[in-house]
C-alpha positions as CSV (number, residue, x, y, z in Angstrom):
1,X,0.5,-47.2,-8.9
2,X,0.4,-46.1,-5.2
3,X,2.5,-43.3,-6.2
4,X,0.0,-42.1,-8.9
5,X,-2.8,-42.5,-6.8
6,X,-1.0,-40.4,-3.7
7,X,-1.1,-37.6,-6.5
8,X,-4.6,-37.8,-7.6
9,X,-5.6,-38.1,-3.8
10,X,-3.8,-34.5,-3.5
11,X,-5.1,-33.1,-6.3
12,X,-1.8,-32.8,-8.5
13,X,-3.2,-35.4,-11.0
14,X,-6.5,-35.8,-12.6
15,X,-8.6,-38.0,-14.7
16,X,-9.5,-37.0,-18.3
17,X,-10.8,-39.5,-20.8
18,X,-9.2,-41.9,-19.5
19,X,-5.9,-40.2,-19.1
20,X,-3.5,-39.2,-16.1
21,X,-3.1,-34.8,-16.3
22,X,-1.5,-32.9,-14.2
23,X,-3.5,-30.4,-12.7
24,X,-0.7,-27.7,-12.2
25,X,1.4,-26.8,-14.9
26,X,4.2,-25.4,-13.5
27,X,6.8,-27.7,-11.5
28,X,7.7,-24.7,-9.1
29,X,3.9,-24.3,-8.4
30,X,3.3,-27.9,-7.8
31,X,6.3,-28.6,-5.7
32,X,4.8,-25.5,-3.3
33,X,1.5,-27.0,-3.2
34,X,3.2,-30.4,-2.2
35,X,5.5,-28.8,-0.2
36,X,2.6,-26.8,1.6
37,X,0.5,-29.6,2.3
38,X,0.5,-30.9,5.6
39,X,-0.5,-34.8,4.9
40,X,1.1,-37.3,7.2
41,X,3.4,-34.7,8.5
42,X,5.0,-36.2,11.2
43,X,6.3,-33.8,14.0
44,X,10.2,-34.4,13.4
45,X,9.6,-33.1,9.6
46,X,7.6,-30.0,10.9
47,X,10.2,-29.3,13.3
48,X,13.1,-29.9,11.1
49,X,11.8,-27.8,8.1
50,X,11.2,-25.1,10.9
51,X,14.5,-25.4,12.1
52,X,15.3,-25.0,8.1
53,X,13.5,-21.6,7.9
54,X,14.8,-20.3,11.3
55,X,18.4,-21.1,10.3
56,X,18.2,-19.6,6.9
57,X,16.5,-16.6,8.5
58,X,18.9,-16.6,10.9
59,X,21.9,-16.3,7.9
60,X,20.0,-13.9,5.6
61,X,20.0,-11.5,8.4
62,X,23.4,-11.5,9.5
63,X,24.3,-11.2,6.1
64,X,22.3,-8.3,5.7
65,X,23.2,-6.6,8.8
66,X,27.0,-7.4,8.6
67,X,26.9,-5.7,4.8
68,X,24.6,-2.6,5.8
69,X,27.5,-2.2,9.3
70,X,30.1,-1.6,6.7
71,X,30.4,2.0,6.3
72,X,32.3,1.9,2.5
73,X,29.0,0.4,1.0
74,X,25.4,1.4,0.6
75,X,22.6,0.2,3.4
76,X,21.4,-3.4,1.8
77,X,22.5,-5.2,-1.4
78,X,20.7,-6.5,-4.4
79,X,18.3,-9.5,-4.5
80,X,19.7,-10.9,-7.0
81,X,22.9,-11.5,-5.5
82,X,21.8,-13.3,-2.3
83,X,22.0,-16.5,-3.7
84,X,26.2,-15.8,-4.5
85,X,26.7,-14.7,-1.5
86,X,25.2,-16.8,1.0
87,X,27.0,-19.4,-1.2
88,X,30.0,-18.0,-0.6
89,X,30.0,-17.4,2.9
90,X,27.9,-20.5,4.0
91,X,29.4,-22.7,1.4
92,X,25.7,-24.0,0.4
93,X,23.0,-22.8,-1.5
94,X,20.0,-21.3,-0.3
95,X,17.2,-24.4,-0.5
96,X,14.0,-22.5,-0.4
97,X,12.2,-24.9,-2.5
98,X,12.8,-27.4,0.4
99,X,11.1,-25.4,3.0
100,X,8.0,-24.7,0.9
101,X,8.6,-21.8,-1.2
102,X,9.4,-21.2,-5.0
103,X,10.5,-17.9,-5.5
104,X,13.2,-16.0,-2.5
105,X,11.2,-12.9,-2.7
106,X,8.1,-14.9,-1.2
107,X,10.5,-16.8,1.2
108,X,11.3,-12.8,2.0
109,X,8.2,-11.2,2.1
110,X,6.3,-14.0,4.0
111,X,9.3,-15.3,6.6
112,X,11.6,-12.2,6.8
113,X,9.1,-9.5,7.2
114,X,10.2,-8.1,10.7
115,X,13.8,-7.9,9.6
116,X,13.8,-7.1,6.2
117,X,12.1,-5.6,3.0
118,X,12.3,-5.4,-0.4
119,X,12.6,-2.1,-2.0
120,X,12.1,-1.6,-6.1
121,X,14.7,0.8,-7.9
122,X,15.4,1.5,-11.2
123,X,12.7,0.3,-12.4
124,X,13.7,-3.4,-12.4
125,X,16.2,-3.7,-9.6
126,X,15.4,-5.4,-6.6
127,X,17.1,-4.3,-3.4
128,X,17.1,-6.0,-0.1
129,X,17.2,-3.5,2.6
130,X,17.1,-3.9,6.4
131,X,13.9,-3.2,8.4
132,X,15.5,0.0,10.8
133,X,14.8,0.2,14.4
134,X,14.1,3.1,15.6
C-alpha cells in the first residue's frame, strides 16, 4: 500500500474509476522519470550516482581516444558497438539506466558533449567520433 501510494504521490500512477493506471507507458520512460526525480535524495546517492556518470565518462573517453590513437583504424567507432566493447575491456556493462538515462545516445549527447559527438552516416549508422582540439 505505501508502495502504491509513493507512485501515485510521483505521478507514475493514477486514479481512474476506481482503478490503479499507470501514467507512463513505457518502462524506459518511467524508470527515467523516477530516476530523474530528486525526492528524498540523500547526498551519498547524489554523489554516488555522480561518481557513476564521471567514471563512465571517464571510460567512454579513453576508449574513444585509445581507438581514434590507433593509426590502422578510422577516427571513432560505431555506437552500436560501445556496449561490446566497454564490456570487454571493463568486464561490466555500461548501466545508464542506473544513472538516469534510457537511451546511450542521450547519456552521449547530454553528459559527453565536450568530448564527444555523434555523427549519422549511411543513412542509419551511428558513429561516435571524438570532439577535436584544435
Amino acid at each position: 500500500i505505501h508502495i502504491l501510494q509513493k507512485c501515485i504521490d510521483l505521478n507514475i500512477l493514477s486514479y481512474f474509476n476506481n482503478n490503479i493506471i499507470p501514467i507512463f507507458t513505457s518502462m524506459s520512460i518511467s524508470k527515467t522519470y523516477v530516476s530523474k526525480l530528486h525526492v528524498n535524495e540523500t547526498p551519498a546517492l547524489k554523489n554516488h550516482q555522480e561518481n557513476s556518470i564521471n567514471l563512465i565518462k571517464s571510460r567512454i573517453s579513453y576508449l574513444l581516444y585509445s581507438f581514434s590513437e590507433d593509426k590502422t583504424k578510422s577516427k571513432g567507432f560505431s555506437l552500436s558497438r560501445l556496449p561490446l566493447i566497454y564490456k570487454n575491456v571493463y568486464k561490466e556493462n555500461i548501466n545508464i539506466d542506473q544513472i538516469g538515462y534510457s537511451k546511450l545516445t542521450e547519456f552521449i549527447n547530454n553528459e559527453m558533449s565536450d568530448i564527444c559527438y555523434i555523427s549519422t552516416q549511411h543513412k542509419f549508422q551511428c558513429i561516435l567520433l571524438p570532439v577535436m582540439e584544435d
